[in-house]
Each structure stands twice: as C-alpha cells, then as structure tokens.
C-alpha positions as CSV (number, residue, x, y, z in Angstrom):
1,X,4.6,-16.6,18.3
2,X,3.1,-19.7,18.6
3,X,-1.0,-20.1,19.6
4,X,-0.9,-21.6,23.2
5,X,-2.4,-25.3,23.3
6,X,-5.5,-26.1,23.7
7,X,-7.4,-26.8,26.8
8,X,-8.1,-30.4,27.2
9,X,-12.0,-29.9,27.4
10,X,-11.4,-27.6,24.1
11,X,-9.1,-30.0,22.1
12,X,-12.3,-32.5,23.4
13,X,-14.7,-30.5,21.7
14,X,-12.5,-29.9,18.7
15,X,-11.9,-33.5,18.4
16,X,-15.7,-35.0,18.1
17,X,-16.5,-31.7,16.0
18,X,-14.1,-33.1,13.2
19,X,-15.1,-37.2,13.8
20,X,-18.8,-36.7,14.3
21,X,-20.2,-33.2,13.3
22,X,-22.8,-32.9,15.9
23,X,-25.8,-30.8,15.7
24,X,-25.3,-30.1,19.7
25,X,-22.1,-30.5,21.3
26,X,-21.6,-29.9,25.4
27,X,-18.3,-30.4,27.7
28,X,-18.3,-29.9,30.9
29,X,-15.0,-30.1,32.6
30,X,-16.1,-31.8,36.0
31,X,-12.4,-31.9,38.0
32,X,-12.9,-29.4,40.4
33,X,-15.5,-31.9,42.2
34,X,-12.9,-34.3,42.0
35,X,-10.2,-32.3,43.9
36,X,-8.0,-35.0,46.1
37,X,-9.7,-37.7,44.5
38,X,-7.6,-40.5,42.2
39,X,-7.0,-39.5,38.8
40,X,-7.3,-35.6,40.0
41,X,-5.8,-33.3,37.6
42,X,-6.0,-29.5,37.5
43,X,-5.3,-29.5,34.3
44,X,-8.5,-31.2,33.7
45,X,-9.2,-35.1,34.2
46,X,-12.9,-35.6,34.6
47,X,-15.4,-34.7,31.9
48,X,-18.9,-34.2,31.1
49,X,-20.1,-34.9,27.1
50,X,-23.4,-33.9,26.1
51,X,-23.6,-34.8,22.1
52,X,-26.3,-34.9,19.4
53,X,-25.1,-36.2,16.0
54,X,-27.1,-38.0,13.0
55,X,-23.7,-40.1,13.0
56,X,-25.7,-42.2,16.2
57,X,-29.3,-43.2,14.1
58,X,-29.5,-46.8,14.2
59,X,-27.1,-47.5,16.9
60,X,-26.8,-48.7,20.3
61,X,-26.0,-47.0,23.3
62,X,-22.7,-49.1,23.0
63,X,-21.8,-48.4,19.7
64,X,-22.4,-44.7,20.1
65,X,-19.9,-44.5,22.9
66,X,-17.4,-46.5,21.2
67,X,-17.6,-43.8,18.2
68,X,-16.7,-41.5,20.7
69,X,-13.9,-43.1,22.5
70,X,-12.3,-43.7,18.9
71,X,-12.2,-39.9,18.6
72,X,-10.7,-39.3,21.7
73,X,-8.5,-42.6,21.4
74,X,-5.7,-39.9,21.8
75,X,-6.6,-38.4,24.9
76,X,-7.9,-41.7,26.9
77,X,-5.0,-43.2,28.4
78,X,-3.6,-40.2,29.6
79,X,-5.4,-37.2,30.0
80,X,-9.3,-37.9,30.4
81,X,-9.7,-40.2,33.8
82,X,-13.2,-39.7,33.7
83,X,-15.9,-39.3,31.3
84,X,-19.6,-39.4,31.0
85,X,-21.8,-39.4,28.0
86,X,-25.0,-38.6,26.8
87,X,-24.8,-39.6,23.3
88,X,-28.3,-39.1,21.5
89,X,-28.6,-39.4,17.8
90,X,-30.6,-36.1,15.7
91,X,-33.7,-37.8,15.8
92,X,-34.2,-39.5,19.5
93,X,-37.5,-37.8,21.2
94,X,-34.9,-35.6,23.7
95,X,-31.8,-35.0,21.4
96,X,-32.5,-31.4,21.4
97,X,-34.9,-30.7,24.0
98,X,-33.6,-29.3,27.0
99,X,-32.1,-31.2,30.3
C-alpha cells in the first residue's frame, strides 16, 4: 500500500528543507481565515513561512524570497494562492529569537 500524499503545507516544508536547509523552518497553513474568499481551498491555499537558513547571508529581502519561490516553483501556479514570508538569514539580530 501506497503512503498517502502529502499535505500541501507538509510537501511545503519538505520542499525548502531539501533547497535551503534551514536552521528554523515554520508553516502555517492560514486557509481557514480565508473561507469564501478568492483562491479559497480546503485543501490548503494560503500559507504562512517562517524560515531561518545561512543560505540568506548577504542577500536582500528580494533575493531571499525569490530563493524560495524557486523551491516551491512547483506548487505556485496551482496550489499555494497565498504566501507570506519571513525569511531571515542565521545571523540577522532576530533570526532565532522569538516572535
């Protein structure tokens, strides 16, 4: 018997574990709030990303966000309508410290 698929805010997780091996990795699925709004999805559509990685030091708050979107290129047109990031890189002043 096959293992039953992931969940999309677990194949989410899975995905920027492999591309950016983060010391702290949150996600928050967010749909429920979003009930009867456009893009609505019960399977999940709108997500929450709370990362820390060394793969961020030197870059921009741009560049860090397009290194995640290229993770989840595969999930972006379809199945994520809505995503928000904190992306913080090992050694920013709050990358670990509690929000």
């Amino acid at each position: 018997m096959a293992a039953p698929p992931l969940r999309r805010a677990e194949r989410i997780r899975a995905l920027l574990q492999d591309a950016l091996a983060p010391e702290l990795l949150e996600v928050a699925d967010d749909s429920a709030a979003h009930a009867g709004h456009g893009g609505f999805d019960p399977d999940g559509s709108h997500f929450r990303v709370r990362i820390v990685s060394a793969r961020f030091a030197g870059l921009s708050r741009l560049a860090r966000h397009r290194l995640v979107y290229d993770a989840l290129a595969s999930m972006l047109h379809h199945e994520i309508h809505a995503l928000v990031l904190d992306c913080q890189a090992s050694k920013d002043p709050a990358a670990l410290g509690s929000r």
